[in-house]
C-alpha positions, 0 to 999 in steps of 0.5 A, a space after each residue: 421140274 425139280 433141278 439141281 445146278 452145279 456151279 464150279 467154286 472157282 468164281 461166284 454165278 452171278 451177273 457180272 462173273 467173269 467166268 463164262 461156266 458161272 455165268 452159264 449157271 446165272 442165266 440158267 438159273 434165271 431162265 429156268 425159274 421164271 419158266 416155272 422150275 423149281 431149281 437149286 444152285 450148289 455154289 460159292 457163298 457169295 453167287 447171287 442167283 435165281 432159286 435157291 442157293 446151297 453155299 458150299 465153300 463162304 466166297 469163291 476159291 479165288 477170293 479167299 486166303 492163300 491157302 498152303 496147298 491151293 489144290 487140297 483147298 478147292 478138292 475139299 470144298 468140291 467133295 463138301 459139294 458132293 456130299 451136301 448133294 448126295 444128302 439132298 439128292 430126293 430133292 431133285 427130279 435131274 442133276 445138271 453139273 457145270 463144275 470144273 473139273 468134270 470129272 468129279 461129279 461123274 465118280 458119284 453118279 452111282 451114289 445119285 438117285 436122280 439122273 444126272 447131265 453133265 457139260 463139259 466145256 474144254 476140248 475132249 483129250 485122250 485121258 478124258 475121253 478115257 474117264 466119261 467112257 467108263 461112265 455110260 451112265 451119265 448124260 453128257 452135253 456137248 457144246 458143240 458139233 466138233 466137241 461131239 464128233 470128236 469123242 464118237 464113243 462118249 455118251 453125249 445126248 446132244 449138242 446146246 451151244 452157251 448163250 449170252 444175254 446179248 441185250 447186255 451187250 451195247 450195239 455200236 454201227 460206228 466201231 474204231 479204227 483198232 483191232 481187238 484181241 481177248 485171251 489168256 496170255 500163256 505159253 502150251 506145251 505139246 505132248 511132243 514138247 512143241 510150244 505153242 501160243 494156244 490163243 494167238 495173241 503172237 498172230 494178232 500182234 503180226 496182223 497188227 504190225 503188218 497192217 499198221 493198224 492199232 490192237 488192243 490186247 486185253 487177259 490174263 497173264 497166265 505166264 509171264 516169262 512168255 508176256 515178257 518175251 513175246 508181247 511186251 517188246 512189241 507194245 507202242 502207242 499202236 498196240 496196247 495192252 490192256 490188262 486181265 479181264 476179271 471180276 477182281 482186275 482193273 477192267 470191269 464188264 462195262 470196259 469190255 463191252 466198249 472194248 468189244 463195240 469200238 472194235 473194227 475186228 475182233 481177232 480169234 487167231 486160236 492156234 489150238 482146238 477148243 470145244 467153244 468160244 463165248 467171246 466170239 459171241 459176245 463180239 458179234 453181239 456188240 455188231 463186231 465181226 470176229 476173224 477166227 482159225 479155222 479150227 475146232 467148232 468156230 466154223 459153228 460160231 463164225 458163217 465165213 463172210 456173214 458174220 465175219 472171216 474164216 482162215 487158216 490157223 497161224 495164217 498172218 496174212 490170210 488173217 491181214 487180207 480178212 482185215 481188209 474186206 471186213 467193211 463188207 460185213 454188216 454189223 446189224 447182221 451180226 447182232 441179229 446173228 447172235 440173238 437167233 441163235 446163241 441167246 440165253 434164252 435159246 440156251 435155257 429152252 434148248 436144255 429144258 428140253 433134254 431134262 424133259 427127253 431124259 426124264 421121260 426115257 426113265 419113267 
């Protein structure tokens, strides 16, 4: 098959992106070429992945210069993406877009000869349901159960959960004694005007404080006022943080490795629904169990006393008491968890497969 790759401009598709969409893109690419595919990659000029590559924009968004008007900015080399697309689309056998926002690619399908698969990854909200309702046309992916059953009226094909590279996540039987938190640090504000931590960094701080235990904090700080008043009293020689986990920041993809396997818990007090979380599968990948909200599609990821604990959302000591008993979780288990069912290589077979269902549906 001839494939086209859609990579999202924010940050490069290579190796070590911090990005999971671009990293998604990367292991994509290489899985699909040394199965024999022909694939092409439209994305940033400095992605470095299998295939051939259309540059698009000289560097990611995030690298270059501040620009006046930074949405103007990314719009302009998303379009420049559609049309280098458009002119090369009999190129192509099928389109497969992981762009953020998802949107755009959507607005095009009837200007693409080739049929096009489109994977969202973020929770399905009104407007947006409203938006891929209008285009029954396209072949949307889900990456999860709950993202699927969620908008019942979106032409979602099927579900392939994100895969890892999990051999390059470091095994460790012998963790530390400290927690460990991973997230962006920012405040949401609710269609009522409630305010909500949506990834519970607030909650894995009570955990920690209840418990006596060390927690390692480590994201980017999207807002600071809610840093400031939050989480920065909170810090001690017991609960740390980090900083930004990203390709430009101080911590590199081999400290969050170490962070992840040194970990004895891996806290996802999410207090808002997301469509997936890849750092759950990464935690488990180096041996870590995750305690996870109950909510969204982490009963997907985390088997609830397998893999590590399922508790109520916001629920300090459901969570706490989880802490407790997460010596009787096997580590080994959770690595083999992880490569039986969310590997990069799984992920690759699994969209291979809807590529070929959907050709065949048209020829």
């Amino acid at each position: 098959m001839k494939i086209a790759l859609l990579a999202p401009l924010t940050r490069a598709a290579e190796i070590d992106s911090r990005g999971s969409r671009p990293r998604i893109v990367y292991d994509l690419a290489k899985g699909l070429v040394e199965k024999g595919h022909k694939v092409t990659v439209f994305g940033t000029g400095d992605s470095n992945v299998s295939g051939d590559l259309i540059k698009i924009s000289p560097t990611s968004i995030y690298k270059m210069k501040e620009a006046e008007n930074p949405f103007y900015q990314h719009i302009i080399y998303l379009c420049r993406m559609m049309d280098e697309l458009i002119k090369r689309d009999e190129e192509f056998d099928i389109i497969h877009s992981h762009l953020y926002p998802e949107v755009l690619p959507i607005t095009y399908t009837k200007l693409l000869k080739p049929p096009i698969v489109v994977t969202p990854h973020l929770y399905m909200w009104p407007e947006l349901i409203e938006n891929f309702e209008a285009h029954p046309e396209v072949n949307f992916m889900a990456v999860s159960e709950f993202q699927k059953e969620s908008a019942p009226s979106v032409n979602f094909k099927d579900v392939v959960y994100n895969g890892i590279e999990v051999e390059e996540f470091n095994f460790n039987d012998s963790p530390e004694d400290y927690l460990l938190f991973f997230g962006r640090i920012k405040e949401f504000v609710e269609v009522d005007g409630k305010k909500t931590d949506p990834k519970g960094v607030t909650t894995a701080i009570k955990v920690a404080e209840k418990l006596g235990m060390k927690l390692k904090i480590a994201g980017n700080v999207e807002s600071a006022d809610f840093f400031d008043r939050e989480i920065k009293p909170h810090l001690s020689e017991k609960i740390e943080f980090i900083g930004p986990i990203d390709s430009f920041g101080p911590i590199s993809f081999e400290q969050k490795v170490k962070l992840y396997k040194n970990a004895k818990a891996f806290l996802f007090p999410i207090q808002h629904v997301e469509a997936f979380g890849m750092t759950m599968l990464e935690s488990m990948a180096c041996g870590t169990p995750v305690i996870g909200s109950d909510i969204g599609a982490t009963s997907e990821a985390i088997v609830d006393g397998k893999v590590g604990f399922l508790v109520k959302p916001d629920d300090v000591n459901g969570m706490a008491e989880a802490v407790k008993k997460i010596d009787q979780i096997d580590r080994n288990y959770c690595r083999k968890y992880v490569e039986d069912n969310f590997s990069a290589k799984l992920m690759v077979e699994r969209y291979e497969k809807v590529y070929e269902k959907i050709l065949a549906q048209i020829t």
